[in-house]
C-alpha positions as CSV (number, residue, x, y, z in Angstrom):
1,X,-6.1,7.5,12.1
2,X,-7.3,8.7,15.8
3,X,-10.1,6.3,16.0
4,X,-9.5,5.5,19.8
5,X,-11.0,2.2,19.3
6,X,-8.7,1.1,16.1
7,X,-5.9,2.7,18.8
8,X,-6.9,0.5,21.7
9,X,-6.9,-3.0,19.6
10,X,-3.3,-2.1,18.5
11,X,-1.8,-1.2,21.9
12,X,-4.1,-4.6,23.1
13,X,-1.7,-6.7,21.0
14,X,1.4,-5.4,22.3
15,X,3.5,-5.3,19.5
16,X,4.0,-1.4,19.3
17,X,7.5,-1.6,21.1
18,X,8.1,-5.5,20.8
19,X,11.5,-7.3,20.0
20,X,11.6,-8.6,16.4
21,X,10.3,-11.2,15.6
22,X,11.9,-14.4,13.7
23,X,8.4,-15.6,12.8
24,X,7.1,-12.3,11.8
25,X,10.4,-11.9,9.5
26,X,9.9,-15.2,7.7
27,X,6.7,-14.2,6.7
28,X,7.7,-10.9,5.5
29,X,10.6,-12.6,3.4
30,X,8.0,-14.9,2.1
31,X,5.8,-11.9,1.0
32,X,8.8,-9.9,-0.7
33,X,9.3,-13.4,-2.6
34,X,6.6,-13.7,-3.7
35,X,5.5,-10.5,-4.8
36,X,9.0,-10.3,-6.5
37,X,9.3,-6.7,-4.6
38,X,12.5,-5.4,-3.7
39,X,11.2,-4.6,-0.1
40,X,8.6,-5.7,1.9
41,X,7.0,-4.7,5.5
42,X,4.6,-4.9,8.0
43,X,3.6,-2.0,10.1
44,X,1.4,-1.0,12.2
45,X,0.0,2.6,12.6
46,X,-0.2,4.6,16.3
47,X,-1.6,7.7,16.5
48,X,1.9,9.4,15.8
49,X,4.5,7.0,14.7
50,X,4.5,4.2,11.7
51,X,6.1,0.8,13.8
52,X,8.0,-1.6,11.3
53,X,7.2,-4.5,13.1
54,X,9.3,-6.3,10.0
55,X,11.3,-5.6,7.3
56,X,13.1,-7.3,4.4
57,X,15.2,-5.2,1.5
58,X,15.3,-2.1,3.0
59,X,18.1,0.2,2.5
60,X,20.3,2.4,5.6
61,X,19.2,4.3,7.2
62,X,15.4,2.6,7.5
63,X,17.1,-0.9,7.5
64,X,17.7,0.0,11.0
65,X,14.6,1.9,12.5
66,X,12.5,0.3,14.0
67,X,9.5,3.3,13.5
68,X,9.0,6.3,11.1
69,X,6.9,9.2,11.5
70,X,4.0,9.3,10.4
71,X,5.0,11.5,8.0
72,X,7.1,9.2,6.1
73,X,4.0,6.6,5.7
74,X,2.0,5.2,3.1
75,X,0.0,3.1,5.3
76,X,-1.2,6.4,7.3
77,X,-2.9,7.3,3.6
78,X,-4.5,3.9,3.1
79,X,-5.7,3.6,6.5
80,X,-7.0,7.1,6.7
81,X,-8.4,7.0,2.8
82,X,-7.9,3.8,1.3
83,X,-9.9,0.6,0.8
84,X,-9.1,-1.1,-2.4
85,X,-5.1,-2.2,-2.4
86,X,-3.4,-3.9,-5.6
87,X,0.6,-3.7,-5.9
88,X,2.2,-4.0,-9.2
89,X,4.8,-2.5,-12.0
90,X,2.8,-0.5,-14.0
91,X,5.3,1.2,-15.9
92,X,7.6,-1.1,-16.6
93,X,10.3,0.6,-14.5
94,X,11.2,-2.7,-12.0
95,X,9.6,-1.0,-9.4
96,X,5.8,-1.7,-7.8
97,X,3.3,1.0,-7.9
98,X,0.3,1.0,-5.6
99,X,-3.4,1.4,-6.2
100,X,-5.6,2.8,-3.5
101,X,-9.5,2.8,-3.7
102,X,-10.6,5.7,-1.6
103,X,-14.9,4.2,-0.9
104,X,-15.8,7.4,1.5
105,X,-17.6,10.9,0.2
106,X,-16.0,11.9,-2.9
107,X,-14.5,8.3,-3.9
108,X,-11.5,7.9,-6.0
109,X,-9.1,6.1,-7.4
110,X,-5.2,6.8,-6.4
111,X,-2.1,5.5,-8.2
112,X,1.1,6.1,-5.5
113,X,4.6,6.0,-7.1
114,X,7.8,5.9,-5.1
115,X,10.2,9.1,-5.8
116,X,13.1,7.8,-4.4
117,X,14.6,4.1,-3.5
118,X,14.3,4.7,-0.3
119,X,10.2,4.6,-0.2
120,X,10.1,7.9,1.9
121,X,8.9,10.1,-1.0
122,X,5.4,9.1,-2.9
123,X,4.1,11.0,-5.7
124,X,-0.1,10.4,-5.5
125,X,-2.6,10.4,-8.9
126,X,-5.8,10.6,-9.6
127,X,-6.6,7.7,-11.8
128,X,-10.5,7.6,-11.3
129,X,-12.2,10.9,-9.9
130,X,-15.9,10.3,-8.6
131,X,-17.1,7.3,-10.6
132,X,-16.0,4.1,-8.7
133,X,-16.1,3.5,-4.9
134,X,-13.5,0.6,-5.2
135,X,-13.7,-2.2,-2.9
136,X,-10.8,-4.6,-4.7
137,X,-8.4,-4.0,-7.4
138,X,-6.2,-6.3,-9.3
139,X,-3.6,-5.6,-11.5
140,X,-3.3,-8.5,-14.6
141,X,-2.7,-7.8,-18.4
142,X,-6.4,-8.0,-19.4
143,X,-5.8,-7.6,-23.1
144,X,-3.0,-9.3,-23.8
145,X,-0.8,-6.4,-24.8
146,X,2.2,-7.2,-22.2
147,X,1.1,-4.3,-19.9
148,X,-0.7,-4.8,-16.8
149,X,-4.1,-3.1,-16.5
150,X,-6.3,-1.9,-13.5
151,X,-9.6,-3.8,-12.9
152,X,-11.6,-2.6,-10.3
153,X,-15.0,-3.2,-8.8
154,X,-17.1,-0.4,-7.0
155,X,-19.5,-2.3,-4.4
156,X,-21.3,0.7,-3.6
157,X,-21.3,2.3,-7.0
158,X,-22.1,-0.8,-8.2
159,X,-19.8,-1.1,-10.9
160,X,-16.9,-2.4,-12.5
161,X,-13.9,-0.9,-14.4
162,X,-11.3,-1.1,-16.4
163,X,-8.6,1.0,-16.5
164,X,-6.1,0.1,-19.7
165,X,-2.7,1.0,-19.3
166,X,-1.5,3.0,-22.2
167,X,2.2,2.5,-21.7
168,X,2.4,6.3,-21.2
C-alpha cells in the first residue's frame, strides 16, 4: 500500500482531488450494467484515504463522499494481498461476492462478503489455504447444477482448481 513508487504514478495522474468526471461516470454505469451489480466504482488508493473517483448505486451517506478511509476499503485488501479477482452471486442472495487470490508467501484463496448494504462491512474466508497461488478466477456454473462455481488457475503453483459450490 506504501510502495512510494505505486504512490508517485497515482499522484502523477492527478486524479486524487479531481472534479468528477462525466466520462469516467459513463463508464462506471456501463460496468454496474453489465455486471448486473447494484453498485459499481472506481477508486483509487493513497497512502491513507480510498478516492471514489466514480460511483453509480450507492446509498447516503457514501453517495456523497467523495473518499473513505482506508479503513472502509476492499480495494486496500486486494492491492495489499490480492491478485486473482472474480465478482459474482455465489449464494443466491442478489448480491455479488468477491474472490481474491492472494499469490505471495502463504497463498490463498479469499471469498469477501458484504455485511451490510452499505458495502462498509466485509466478512473475509478462507476458501483455499496453501495449495493455489491464483493468478485468475472465474465464476461460471461448471456443472450445470444452476450454481456458479469457482475455477481458478495457480501460475506459480502450477495448477488448476475447482472449487464446487455446495449451495451451503
Amino acid at each position: 500500500m506504501r510502495d512510494p513508487a505505486r504512490l508517485q504514478a497515482l499522484r502523477r495522474l492527478g486524479l486524487l482531488d479531481a472534479p468528477p468526471d462525466p466520462a469516467l461516470d459513463r463508464l462506471t454505469l456501463v460496468a454496474q450494467r453489465v455486471l448486473h451489480a447494484p453498485a459499481a466504482l472506481v477508486c483509487l488508493l493513497d497512502a491513507d484515504r480510498q478516492i471514489i473517483c466514480s460511483a453509480v448505486g450507492l446509498p447516503e451517506p457514501l453517495a456523497g463522499r467523495r473518499e473513505t478511509p482506508l479503513s472502509h476499503s476492499l480495494g486496500r485488501t486486494l492491492v495489499s494481498f490480492g491478485h486473482a479477482l472474480a465478482v459474482g452471486d455465489l449464494n443466491a442472495d442478489g448480491n455479488d461476492e468477491i474472490v481474491a487470490g492472494f499469490r505471495g508467501r502463504g497463498y490463498q484463496l479469499y471469498v469477501f462478503t458484504a455485511e451490510d448494504t452499505s458495502g462498509l462491512r466485509w466478512r473475509r474466508e478462507i476458501l483455499d489455504a496453501g495449495t493455489i497461488a491464483a493468478a485468475d478466477c472465474k465464476i461460471e456454473d461448471l456443472n450445470g447444477d444452476g450454481r456458479p462455481d469457482i475455477a481458478c488457475v495457480g501460475a506459480s503453483t502450477g495448477n488448476v482448481k475447482i472449487y464446487e459450490n455446495q449451495g451451503r
